[in-house]
C-alpha positions as CSV (number, residue, x, y, z in Angstrom):
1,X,32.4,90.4,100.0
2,X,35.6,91.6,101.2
3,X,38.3,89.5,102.7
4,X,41.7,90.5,104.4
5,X,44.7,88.1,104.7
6,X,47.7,88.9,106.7
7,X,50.4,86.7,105.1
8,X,54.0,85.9,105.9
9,X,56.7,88.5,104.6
10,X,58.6,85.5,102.4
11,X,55.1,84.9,100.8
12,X,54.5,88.6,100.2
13,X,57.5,88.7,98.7
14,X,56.8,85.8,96.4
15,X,53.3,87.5,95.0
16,X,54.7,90.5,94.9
17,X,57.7,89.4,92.5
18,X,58.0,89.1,88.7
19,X,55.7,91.8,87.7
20,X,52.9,90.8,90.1
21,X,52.7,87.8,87.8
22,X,51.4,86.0,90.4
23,X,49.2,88.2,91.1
24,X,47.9,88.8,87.9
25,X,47.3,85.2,87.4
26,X,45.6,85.1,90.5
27,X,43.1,87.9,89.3
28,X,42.8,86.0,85.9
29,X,41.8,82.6,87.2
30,X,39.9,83.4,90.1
31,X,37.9,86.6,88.9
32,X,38.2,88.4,91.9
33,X,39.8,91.9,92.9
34,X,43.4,91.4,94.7
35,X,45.4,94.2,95.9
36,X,48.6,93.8,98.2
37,X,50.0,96.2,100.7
38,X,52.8,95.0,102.4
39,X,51.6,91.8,104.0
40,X,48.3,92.7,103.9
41,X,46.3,90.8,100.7
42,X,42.8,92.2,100.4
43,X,40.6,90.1,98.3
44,X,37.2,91.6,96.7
45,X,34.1,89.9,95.2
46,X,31.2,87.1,95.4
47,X,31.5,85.5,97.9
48,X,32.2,82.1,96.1
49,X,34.9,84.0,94.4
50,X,36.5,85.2,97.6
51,X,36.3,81.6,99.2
52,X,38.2,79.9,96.3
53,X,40.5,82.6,96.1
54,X,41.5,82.6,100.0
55,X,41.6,78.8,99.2
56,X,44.6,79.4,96.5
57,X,46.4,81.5,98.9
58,X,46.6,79.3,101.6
59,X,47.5,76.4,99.7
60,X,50.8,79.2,98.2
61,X,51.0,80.1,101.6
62,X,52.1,76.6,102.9
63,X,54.0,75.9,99.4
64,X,56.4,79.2,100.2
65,X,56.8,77.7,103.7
66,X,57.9,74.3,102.4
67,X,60.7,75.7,100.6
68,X,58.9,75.8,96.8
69,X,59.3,78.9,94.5
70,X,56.0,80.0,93.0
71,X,55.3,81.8,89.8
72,X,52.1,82.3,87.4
73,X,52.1,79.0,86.3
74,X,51.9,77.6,90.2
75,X,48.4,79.1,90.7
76,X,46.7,77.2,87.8
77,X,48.0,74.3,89.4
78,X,47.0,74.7,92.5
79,X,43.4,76.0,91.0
80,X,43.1,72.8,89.0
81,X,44.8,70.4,92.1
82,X,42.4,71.8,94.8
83,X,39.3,70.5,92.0
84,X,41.0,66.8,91.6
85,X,43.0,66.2,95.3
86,X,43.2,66.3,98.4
87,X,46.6,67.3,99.2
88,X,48.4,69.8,96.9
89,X,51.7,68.8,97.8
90,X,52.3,65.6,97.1
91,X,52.9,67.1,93.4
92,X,55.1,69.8,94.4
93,X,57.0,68.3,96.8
94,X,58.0,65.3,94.9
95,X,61.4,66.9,94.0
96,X,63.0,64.8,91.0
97,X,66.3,66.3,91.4
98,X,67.9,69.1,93.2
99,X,71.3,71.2,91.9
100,X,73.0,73.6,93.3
101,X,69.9,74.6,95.8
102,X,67.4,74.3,92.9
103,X,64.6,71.5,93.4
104,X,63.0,70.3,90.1
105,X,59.4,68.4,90.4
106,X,56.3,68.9,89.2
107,X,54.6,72.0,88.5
108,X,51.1,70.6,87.3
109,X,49.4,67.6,87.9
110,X,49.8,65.9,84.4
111,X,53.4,66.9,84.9
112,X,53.2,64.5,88.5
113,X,51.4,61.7,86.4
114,X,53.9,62.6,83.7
115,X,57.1,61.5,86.5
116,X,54.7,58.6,88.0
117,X,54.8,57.0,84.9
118,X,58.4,57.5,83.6
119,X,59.4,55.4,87.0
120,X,56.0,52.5,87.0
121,X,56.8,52.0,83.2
122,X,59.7,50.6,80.9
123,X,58.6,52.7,78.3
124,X,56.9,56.5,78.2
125,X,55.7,58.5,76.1
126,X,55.5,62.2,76.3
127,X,53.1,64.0,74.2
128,X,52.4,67.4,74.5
129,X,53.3,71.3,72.9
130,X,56.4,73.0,73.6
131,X,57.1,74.3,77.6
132,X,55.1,71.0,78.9
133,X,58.6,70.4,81.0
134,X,58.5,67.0,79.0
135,X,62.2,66.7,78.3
136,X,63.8,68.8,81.3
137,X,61.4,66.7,83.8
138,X,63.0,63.0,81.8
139,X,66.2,64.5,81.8
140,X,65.7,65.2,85.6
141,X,64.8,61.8,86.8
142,X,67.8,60.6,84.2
143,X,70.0,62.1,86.4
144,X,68.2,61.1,89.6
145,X,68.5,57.0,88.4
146,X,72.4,57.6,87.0
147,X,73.3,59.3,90.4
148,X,71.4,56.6,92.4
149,X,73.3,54.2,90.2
150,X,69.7,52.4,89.4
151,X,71.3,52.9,85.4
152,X,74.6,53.3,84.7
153,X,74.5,55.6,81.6
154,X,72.4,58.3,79.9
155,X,71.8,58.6,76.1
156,X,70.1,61.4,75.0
157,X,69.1,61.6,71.3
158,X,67.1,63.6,69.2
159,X,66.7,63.3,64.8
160,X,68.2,65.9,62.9
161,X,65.7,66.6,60.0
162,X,65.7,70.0,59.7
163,X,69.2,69.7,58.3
164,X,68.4,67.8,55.7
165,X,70.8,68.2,52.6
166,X,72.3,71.1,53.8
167,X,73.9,69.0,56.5
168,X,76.8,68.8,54.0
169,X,77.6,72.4,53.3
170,X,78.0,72.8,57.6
171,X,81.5,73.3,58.7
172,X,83.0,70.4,60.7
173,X,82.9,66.6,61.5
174,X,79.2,65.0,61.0
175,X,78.7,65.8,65.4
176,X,79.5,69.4,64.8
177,X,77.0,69.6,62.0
178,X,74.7,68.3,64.3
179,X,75.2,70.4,67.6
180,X,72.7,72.7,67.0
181,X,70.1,70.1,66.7
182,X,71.4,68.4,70.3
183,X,72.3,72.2,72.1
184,X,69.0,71.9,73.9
185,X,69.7,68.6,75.3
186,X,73.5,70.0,76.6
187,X,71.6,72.9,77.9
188,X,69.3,71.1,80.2
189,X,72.2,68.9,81.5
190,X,74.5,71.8,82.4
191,X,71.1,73.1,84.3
192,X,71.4,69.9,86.5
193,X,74.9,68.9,86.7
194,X,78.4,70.8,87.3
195,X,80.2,71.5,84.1
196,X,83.5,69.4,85.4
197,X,81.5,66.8,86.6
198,X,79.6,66.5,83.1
199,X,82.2,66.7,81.0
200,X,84.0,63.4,82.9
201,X,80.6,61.6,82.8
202,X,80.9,62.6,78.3
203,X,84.2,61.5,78.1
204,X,83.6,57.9,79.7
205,X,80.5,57.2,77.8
206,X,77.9,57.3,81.0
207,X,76.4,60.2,79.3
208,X,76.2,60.6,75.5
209,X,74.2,62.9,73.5
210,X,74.1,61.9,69.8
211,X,71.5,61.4,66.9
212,X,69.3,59.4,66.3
213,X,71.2,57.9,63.1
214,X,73.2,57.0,66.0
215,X,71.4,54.1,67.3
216,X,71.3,51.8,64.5
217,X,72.3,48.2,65.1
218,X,72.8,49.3,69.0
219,X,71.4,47.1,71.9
220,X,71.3,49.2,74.9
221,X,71.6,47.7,78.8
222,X,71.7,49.0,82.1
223,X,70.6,52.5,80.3
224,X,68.1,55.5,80.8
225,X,67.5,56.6,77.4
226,X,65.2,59.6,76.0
227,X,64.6,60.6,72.7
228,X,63.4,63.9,71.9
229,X,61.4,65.4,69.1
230,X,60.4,62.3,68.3
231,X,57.6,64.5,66.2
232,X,60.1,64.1,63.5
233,X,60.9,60.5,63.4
234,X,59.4,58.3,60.4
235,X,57.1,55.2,61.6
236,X,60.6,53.1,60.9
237,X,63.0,55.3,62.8
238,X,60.5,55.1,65.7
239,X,60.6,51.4,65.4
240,X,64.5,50.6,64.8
241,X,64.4,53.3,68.2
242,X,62.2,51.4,70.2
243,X,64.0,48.0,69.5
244,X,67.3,49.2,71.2
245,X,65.9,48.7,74.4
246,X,68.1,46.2,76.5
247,X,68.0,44.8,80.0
248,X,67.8,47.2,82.8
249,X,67.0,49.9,80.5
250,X,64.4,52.8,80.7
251,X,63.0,54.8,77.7
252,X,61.3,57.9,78.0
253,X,59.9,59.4,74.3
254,X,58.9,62.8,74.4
255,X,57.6,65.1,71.2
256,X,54.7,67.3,70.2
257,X,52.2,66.5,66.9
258,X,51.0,69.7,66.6
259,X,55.0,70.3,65.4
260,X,56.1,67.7,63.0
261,X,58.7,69.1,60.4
262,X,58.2,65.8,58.1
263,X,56.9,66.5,54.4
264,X,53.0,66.3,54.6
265,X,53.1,63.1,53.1
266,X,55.5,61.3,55.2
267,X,53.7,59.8,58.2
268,X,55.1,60.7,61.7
269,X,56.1,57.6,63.8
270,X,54.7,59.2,67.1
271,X,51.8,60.4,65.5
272,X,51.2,56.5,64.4
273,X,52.8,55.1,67.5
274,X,50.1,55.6,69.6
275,X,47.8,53.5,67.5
276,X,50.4,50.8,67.8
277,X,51.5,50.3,71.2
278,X,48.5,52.1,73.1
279,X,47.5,48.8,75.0
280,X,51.0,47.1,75.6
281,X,51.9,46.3,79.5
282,X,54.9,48.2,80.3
283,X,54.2,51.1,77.9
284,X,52.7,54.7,79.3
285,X,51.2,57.7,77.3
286,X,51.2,60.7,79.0
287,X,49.4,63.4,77.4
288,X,49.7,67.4,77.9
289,X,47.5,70.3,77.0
290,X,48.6,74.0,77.2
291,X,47.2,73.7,80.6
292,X,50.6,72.6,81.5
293,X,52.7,75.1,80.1
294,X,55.2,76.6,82.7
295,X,56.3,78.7,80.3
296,X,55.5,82.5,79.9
297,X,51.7,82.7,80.0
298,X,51.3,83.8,76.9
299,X,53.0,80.7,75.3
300,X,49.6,78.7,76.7
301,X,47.5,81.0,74.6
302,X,50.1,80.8,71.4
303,X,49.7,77.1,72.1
304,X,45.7,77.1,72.1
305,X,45.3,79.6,69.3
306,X,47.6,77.4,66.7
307,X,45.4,74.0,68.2
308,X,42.3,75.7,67.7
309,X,43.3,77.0,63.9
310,X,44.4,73.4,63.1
311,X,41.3,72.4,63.8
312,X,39.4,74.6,62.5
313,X,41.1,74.4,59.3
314,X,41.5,70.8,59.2
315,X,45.3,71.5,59.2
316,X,46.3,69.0,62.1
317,X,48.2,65.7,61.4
318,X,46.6,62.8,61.8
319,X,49.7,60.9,60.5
C-alpha cells in the first residue's frame, strides 16, 4: 500500500532536519518505507503499517502547529502515547518552564507522570539511566514554583564521592574542590535563567548549589530542594537527607542504580530506599526505562545493552 501526505512546509522542515533523524526514526519504529520530497511524504508498506504510520504524522503534524519542536525521540512518544491515550498533547503541551523562547515539558509519557508527581507529592523519587530528563525536568518545575513564589528558594545538591581522598590534593577552598561535581547542576540553571538574574538569586541564598555534606543539622522551610545522584548516597546520608525536609518544602530525588560509584560492599541508600518508603502517603516513585531517553538514540541502546549484561551476568546492584 502506498500512501501520499501533503504536509505543511514548517513540518517538512522539521522531518527533514537533523540528519532526517526524524525520519530515520520514523522508518525504525514503524517499519514502513518513508521518502520526502518537498512537502510531499510518501509512505510505503502493509497496510497496517501505513495506517499507524500516517497516524504518527498527523499527530507531529498538529505538534509542529502548536509551536513544539520535534526530534527522534518525539516519535517514540508519540508511538507509545497513541497505544496508552487519547490525546497526545496533553504531555507535550504541559510546558514546565519557558526561557528565552524555549518551552521545557515532557517529551515521553513517564516523563508527564514523572512532572504529575513532583507537584501531587511532597516527596519524588526519580529513578532511571542517564538522559531520562530526570534532573533538568526537577530543575525546571524548581524554577517554575521559585518564580511563582509557591517556594522561596532552591537548593540543589549532589554527594561528591568520586573525589574521595583526593579531594585534598584539589586546588582551592573545599567549594572549588567540589565544582566539578555540582557543574551539571549550574549548567542546567544557566539553560533556564539569565546569567545576571542567577547570579543575584546565588548571592542572596534563594538559590544554592552545594553538597550534600552540606545539609547536615539543616531544617529546610518554604524550599524546593533536589538532590542529584542520589545513586551514590549511603542508606544514612539518604536518611540525614530526607529528614531536612521543613514546612512548605518540596523534595525531588533523582539518581540511576544501574550507576552507583559506592564500593561493592557499601549498600546504596536509593537502591534500599525504595524498600523503605515504597508505601508512605506523600512519597512518589517514578521509574524510567531507556524508553525515555531523549538523548542521542544511540544512548537508549548503550543504556539497554549495559541493563541487559547486568543481568545477564548477575552484575546489577541489588543494594
Amino acid at each position: 500500500m502506498q500512501d501520499v501526505l501533503s504536509v505543511p512546509n514548517e513540518v517538512a522542515a522539521e522531518l527533514a532536519g537533523v540528519g532526517d533523524g526524524v525520519l530515520d526514526a520514523l522508518r525504525e519504529r514503524l517499519h514502513c518505507t518513508l521518502r520526502l520530497r518537498g512537502n510531499q511524504l510518501t509512505i510505503e508498506g502493509a497496510d497496517a503499517q501505513v495506517a499507524a504510520a500516517r497516524a504518527v504524522v498527523d499527530e507531529l503534524v498538529e505538534l509542529v502547529e502548536g509551536g513544539h519542536e520535534i526530534g527522534p525521540e518525539t516519535v517514540g512518544a508519540v508511538v507509545t502515547a497513541l497505544d496508552q491515550v487519547d490525546d497526545i498533547r496533553h504531555v507535550f503541551d504541559d510546558v514546565v518552564w519557558r526561557h528565552r523562547g524555549k518551552k521545557i515539558a515532557p517529551k515521553t509519557l513517564t516523563q508527564k507522570r514523572y512532572v504529575d508527581a513532583i507537584r501531587d507529592s511532597t516527596v519524588t523519587f526519580g529513578i532511571g539511566p542517564a538522559g531520562t530528563g530526570k534532573t533538568y525536568l526537577a530543575m525546571a518545575l524548581a524554577v517554575a514554583a521559585l518564580s511563582e513564589r509557591q517556594v522561596g528558594r532552591i537548593i540543589l545538591t549532589r554527594p561528591a564521592v568520586e573525589a574521595g581522598e583526593r579531594l585534598g590534593f584539589l586546588p582551592g577552598d573545599m567549594l572549588a574542590k567540589v565544582d566539578p561535581y555540582l557543574r551539571p547542576l549550574f549548567d542546567a540553571l544557566y539553560d533556564m535563567m539569565d546569567p545576571e538574574k542567577l547570579t543575584a538569586f546565588m548571592e542572596r541564598g534563594t538559590i544554592e548549589v552545594a553538597p550534600l555534606a552540606f545539609m547536615r543539622g539543616r531544617t529546610l522551610n518554604d524550599s524546593f530542594i533536589i538532590l542529584d545522584e542520589a545513586q551514590n548516597t549511603s542508606p544514612e546520608q539518604m536518611q540525614m537527607f530526607l529528614t531536612r525536609l521543613g514546612f512548605g518544602s518540596k523534595v525531588v530525588v533523582t539518581g540511576d542504580v544501574t550507576q552507583v560509584d559506592l564500593p561493592r560492599e557499601q549498600a546504596s541508600g536509593l537502591i534500599q530506599v525504595r524498600q523503605i518508603l515504597g508505601s508512605i502517603d506523600g512519597i512518589g516513585f517514578v521509574e524510567f526505562t531507556h524508553e525515555d531517553v531523549v538523548r542521542h538514540k544511540l544512548v537508549q541502546r548503550i543504556v539497554e545493552a549495559y541493563k541487559q549484561h547486568a543481568e545477564e551476568t548477575g552484575l546489577e546492584r541489588t543494594r
